[in-house]
C-alpha positions as CSV (number, residue, x, y, z in Angstrom):
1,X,-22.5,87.3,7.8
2,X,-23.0,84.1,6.1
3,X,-22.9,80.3,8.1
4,X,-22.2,78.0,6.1
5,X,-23.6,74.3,7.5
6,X,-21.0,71.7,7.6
7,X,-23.9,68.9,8.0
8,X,-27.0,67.9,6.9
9,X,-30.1,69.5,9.3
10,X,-33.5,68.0,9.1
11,X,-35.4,71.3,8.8
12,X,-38.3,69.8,10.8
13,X,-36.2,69.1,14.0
14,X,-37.4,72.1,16.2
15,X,-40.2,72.8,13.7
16,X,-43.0,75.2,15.7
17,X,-40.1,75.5,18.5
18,X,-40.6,79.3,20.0
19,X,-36.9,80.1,20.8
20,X,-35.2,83.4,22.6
21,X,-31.6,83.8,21.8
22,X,-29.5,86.7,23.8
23,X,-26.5,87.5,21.8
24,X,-27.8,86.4,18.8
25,X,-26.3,89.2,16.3
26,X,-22.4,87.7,16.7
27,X,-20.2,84.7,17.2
28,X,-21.9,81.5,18.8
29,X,-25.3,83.4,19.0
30,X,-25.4,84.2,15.8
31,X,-24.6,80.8,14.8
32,X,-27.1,79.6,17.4
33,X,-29.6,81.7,15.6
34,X,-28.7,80.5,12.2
35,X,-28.7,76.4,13.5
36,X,-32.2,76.9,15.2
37,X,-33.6,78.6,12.2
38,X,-32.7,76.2,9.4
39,X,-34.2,73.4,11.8
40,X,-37.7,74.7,11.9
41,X,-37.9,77.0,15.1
42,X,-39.0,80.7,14.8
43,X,-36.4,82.5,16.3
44,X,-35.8,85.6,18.6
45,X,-32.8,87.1,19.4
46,X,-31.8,90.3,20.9
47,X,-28.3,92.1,20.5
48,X,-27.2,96.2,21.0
49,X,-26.7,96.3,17.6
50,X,-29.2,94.4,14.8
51,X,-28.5,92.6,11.9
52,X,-30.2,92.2,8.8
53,X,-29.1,89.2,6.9
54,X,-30.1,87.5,10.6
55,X,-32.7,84.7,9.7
56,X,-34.4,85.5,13.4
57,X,-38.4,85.9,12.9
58,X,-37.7,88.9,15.5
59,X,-35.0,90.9,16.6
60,X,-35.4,93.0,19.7
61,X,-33.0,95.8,19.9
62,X,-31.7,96.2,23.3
63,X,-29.0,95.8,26.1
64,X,-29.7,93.0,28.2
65,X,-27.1,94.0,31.3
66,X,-30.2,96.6,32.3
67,X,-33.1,95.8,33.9
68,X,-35.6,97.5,31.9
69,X,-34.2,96.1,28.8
70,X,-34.6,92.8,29.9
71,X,-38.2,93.1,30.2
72,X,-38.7,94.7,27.3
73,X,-37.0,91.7,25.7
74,X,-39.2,89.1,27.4
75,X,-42.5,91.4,26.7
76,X,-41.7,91.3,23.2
77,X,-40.7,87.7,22.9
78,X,-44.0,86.6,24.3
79,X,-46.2,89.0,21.9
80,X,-44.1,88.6,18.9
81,X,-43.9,84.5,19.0
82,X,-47.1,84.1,21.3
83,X,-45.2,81.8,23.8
84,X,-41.8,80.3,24.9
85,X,-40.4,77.0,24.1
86,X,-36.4,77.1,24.7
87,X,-34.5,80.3,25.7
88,X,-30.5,80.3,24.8
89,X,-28.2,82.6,27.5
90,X,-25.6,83.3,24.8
91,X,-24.9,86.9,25.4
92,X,-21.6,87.2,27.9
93,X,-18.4,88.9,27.2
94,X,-15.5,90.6,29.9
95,X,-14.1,94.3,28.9
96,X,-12.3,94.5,32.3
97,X,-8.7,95.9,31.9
98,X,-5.2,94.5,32.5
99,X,-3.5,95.0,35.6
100,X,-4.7,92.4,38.5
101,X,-7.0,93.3,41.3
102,X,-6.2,96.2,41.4
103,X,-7.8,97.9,38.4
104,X,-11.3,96.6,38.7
105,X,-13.6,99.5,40.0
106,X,-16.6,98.3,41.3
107,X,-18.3,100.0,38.3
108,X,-16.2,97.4,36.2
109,X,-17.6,94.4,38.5
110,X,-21.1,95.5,38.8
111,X,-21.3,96.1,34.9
112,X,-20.3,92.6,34.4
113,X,-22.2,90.7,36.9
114,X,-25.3,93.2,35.1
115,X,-23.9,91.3,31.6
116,X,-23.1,87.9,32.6
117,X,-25.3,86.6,35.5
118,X,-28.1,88.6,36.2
119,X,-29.2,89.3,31.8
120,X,-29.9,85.3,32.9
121,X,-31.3,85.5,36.2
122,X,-33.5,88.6,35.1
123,X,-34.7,86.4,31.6
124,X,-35.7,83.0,33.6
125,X,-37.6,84.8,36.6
126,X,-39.9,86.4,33.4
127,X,-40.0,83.6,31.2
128,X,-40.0,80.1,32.9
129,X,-43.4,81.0,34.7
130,X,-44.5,81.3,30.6
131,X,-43.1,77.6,30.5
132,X,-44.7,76.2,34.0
133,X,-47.8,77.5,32.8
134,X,-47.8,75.6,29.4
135,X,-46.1,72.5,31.0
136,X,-42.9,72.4,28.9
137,X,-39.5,74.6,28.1
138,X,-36.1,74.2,28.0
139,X,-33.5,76.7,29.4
140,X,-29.7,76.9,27.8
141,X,-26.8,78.5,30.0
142,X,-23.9,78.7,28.1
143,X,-21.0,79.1,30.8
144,X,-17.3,79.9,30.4
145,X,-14.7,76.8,29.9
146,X,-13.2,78.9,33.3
147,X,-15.1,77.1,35.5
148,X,-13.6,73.7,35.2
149,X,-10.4,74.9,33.7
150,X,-9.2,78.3,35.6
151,X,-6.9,80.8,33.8
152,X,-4.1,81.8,35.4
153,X,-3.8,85.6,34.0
154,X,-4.6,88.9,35.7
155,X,-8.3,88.2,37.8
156,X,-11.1,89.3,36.0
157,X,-15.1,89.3,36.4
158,X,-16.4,87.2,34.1
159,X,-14.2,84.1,35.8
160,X,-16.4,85.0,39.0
161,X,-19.5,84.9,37.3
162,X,-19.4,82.7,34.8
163,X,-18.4,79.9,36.9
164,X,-21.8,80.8,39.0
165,X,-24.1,80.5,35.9
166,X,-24.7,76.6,36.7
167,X,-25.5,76.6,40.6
168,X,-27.4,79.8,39.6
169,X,-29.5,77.9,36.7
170,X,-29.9,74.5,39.2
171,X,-33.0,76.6,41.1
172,X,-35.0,76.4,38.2
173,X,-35.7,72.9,37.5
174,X,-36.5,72.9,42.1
175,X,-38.8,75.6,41.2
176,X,-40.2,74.1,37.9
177,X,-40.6,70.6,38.4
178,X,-41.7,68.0,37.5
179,X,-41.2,69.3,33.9
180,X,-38.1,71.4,34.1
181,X,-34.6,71.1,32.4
182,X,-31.6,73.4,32.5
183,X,-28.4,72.8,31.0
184,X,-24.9,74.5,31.6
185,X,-22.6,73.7,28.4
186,X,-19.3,74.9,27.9
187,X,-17.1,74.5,25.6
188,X,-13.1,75.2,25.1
189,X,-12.1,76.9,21.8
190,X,-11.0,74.5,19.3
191,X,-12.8,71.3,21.2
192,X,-16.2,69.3,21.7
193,X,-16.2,67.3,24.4
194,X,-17.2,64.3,23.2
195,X,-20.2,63.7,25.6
196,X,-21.9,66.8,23.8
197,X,-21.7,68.0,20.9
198,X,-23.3,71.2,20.4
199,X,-25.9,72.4,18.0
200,X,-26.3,68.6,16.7
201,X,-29.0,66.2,16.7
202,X,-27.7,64.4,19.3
203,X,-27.1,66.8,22.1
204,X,-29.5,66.3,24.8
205,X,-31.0,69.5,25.5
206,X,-31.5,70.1,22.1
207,X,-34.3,67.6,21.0
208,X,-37.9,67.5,21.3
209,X,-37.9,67.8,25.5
210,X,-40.9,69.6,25.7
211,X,-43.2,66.6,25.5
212,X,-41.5,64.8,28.4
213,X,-39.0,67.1,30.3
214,X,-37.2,64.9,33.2
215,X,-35.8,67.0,36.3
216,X,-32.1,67.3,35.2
217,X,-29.0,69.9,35.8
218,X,-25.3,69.4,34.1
């Protein structure tokens, strides 16, 4: 697939950056892929199924939702780009069926608490220590628009776990400090919220924090 930008990108704005995007084959991780890569950063990703006009530096194969996959991914981030600079959570996704309450097995809720909460929590516990020891990083935790604006259909996993992504994400900068910064964006389809604006120059999270990371969770 081919991303067209819609803006100018100064190709030296994450230039050196070692980034680890999950998800990064499809969708917003694919275009988080493609943003990162034209600005200078050498890029993982990892995604079930790979993709070869991806402009990642590495691709890792693998399912993130199991354990051993997850380390595998970290493992290979680490060899393949030496280090880690800023990891993006993009991977997420809900194929729990109609029907209420009722119809989620607890195969269906463990399978997507595997997918959307602990791919994350599994991630941070192997990476951040790579980022305490060098003194820098930056974590992203891209959470569903259902945490500040609950849907009203049929119940289904992702708008328990989801919602849980930013309390889950505020232990890192405790544990990582003084030098620590996690962020928990969403964003509704079809809208920006005009404090961030994501993938731009001007979002927060997104510039050079790795020489002077405060403390800070949103």
């Amino acid at each position: 697939m081919t991303i067209r930008q819609k803006f100018s990108v100064d190709d030296q704005e994450f230039a050196g950056k070692r980034v680890l995007v999950t998800g990064g084959t499809k969708g917003a991780g694919e275009a988080i892929v493609h943003r990162l890569a034209v600005a200078g950063a050498r890029v993982a990703t990892t995604a079930r199924s790979s993709d070869a006009t991806s402009p990642a530096e590495l691709f890792v194969q693998a399912d993130v939702s199991t354990l051993d996959s997850a380390a595998n991914v970290a493992a290979a981030t680490i060899d393949g780009l030496g280090g880690i600079d800023i990891v993006v959570h993009s991977v997420g996704g809900s194929k729990s069926p109609g029907g209420g309450f009722a119809a989620l097995s607890d195969q269906i809720w463990q399978d997507e608490f595997n997918l959307n909460l602990l791919a994350a929590v599994r991630l941070d516990r192997l990476l951040v220590p790579e980022m305490i020891k060098q003194g820098s990083g930056a974590i992203v935790h891209i959470s569903s628009i259902q945490r500040a604006c609950p849907c009203t259909n049929p119940p289904s996993p992702i708008r328990r776990q989801r919602p849980r992504s930013p309390p889950t994400a505020r232990h890192c900068p405790r544990n990582s400090a003084p030098r620590a910064s996690v962020s928990t964006p969403w964003r509704q389809a079809g809208s920006t919220p005009p404090h961030r604006k994501p993938w731009s120059s001007g979002w927060p999270l997104m510039q050079d924090q790795t020489k002077k990371l405060p403390v800070r969770v949103s």
